[in-house]
N, C-alpha and C positions, 0 to 999 in steps of 0.2 A: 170646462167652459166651452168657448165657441172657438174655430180656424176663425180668423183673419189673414184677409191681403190689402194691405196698404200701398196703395199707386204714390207714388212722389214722395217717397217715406226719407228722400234724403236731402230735402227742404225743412224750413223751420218749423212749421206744421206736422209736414209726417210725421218728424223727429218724437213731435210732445204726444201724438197722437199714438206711435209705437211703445213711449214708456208709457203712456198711459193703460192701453190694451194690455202691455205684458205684466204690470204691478195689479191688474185686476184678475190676471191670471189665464187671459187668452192664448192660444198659439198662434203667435204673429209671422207671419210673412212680408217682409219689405220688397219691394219693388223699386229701384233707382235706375232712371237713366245710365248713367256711367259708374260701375260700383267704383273702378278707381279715379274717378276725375274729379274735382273742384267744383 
């Protein structure tokens, strides 16, 4: 399938937007402000 990069993937949106892309079978890439912050 296709690379993906997801900007803001550690919001509510990204979130649905990353499982969605990787149960369809893409290679996702998350991108989050703070990977360890809140």
């Amino acid at each position: 399938m296709s690379r993906i990069v997801v900007f803001g993937a550690g919001g509510n949106a990204g979130r649905r937007v990353v499982a969605e892309a990787v149960s369809r079978g893409h290679t996702v890439t998350a991108v989050v402000r703070d990977p360890g912050g809140h």
